[in-house]
C-alpha positions as CSV (number, residue, x, y, z in Angstrom):
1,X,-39.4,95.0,82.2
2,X,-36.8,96.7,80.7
3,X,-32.9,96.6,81.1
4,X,-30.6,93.6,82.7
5,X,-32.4,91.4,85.0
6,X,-30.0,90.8,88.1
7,X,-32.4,88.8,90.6
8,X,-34.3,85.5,89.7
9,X,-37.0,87.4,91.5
10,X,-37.3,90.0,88.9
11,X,-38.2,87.5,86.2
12,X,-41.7,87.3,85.4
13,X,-41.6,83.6,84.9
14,X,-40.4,83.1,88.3
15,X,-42.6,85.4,90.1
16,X,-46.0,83.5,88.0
17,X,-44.4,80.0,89.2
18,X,-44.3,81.4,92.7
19,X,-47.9,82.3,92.6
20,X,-48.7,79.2,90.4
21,X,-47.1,77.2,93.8
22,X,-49.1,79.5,96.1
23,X,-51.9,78.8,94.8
24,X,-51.6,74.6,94.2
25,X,-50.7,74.8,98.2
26,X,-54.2,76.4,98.9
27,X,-56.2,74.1,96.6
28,X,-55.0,71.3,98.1
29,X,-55.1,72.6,101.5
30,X,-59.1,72.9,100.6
31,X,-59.9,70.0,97.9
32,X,-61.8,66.9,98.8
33,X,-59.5,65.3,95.8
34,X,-56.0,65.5,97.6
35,X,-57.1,63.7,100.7
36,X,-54.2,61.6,99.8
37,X,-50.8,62.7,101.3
38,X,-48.7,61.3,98.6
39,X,-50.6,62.7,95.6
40,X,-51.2,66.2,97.7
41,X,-47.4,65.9,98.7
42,X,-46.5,64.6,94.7
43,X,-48.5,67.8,93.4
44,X,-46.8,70.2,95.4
45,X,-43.2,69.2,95.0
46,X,-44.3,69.2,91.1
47,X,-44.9,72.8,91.8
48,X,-41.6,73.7,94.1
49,X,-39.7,72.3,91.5
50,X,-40.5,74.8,88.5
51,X,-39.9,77.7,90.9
52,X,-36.6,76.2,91.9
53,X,-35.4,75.2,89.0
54,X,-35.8,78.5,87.4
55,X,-34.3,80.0,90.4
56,X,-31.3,77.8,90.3
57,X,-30.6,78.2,86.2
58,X,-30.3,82.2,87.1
59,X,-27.8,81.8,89.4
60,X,-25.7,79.5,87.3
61,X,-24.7,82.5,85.6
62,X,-24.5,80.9,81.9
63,X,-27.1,81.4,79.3
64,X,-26.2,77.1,78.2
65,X,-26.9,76.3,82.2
66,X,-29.9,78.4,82.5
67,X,-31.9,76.5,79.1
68,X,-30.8,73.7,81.0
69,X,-32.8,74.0,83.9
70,X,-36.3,76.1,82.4
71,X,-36.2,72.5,80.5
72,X,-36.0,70.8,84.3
73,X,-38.7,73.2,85.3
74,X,-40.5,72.5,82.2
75,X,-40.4,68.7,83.0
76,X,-42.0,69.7,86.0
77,X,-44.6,71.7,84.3
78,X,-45.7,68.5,82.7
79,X,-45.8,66.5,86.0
80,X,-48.0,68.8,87.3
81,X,-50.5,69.1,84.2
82,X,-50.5,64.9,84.5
């Protein structure tokens, strides 16, 4: 990409964790291993949150504010890996 980014959406980080959430939400639609509710419902708020985050640093609007929350959404990352 090439030029000023204006929209989260146009950030390719953003637009992997949306499919990266997409695709949690199918596996454990489908998975014999997230039969339980709270670690199905723990895995996919793990996965909302890196999306979100990243959304939200972009529209804070400062480059200080925006590290801040891709560190959030890397926190998240983690929870999700674990």
């Amino acid at each position: 990409m090439s030029g000023k980014v204006v929209k989260f959406e146009d950030l390719d980080v953003f637009k992997c964790s949306r499919q990266l959430t997409n695709e949690i939400f199918r596996i454990t639609d489908n998975s014999r291993e997230f039969r339980s509710f709270a670690l199905r419902d723990q895995v996919r708020r793990a996965s909302i949150s890196i999306m979100s985050n990243i959304a939200e640093g972009f529209e804070k609007r400062t480059r200080q504010e925006f590290i801040h929350f891709l560190y959030i959404a890397k926190g998240s990352a983690g929870e999700l890996r674990a």
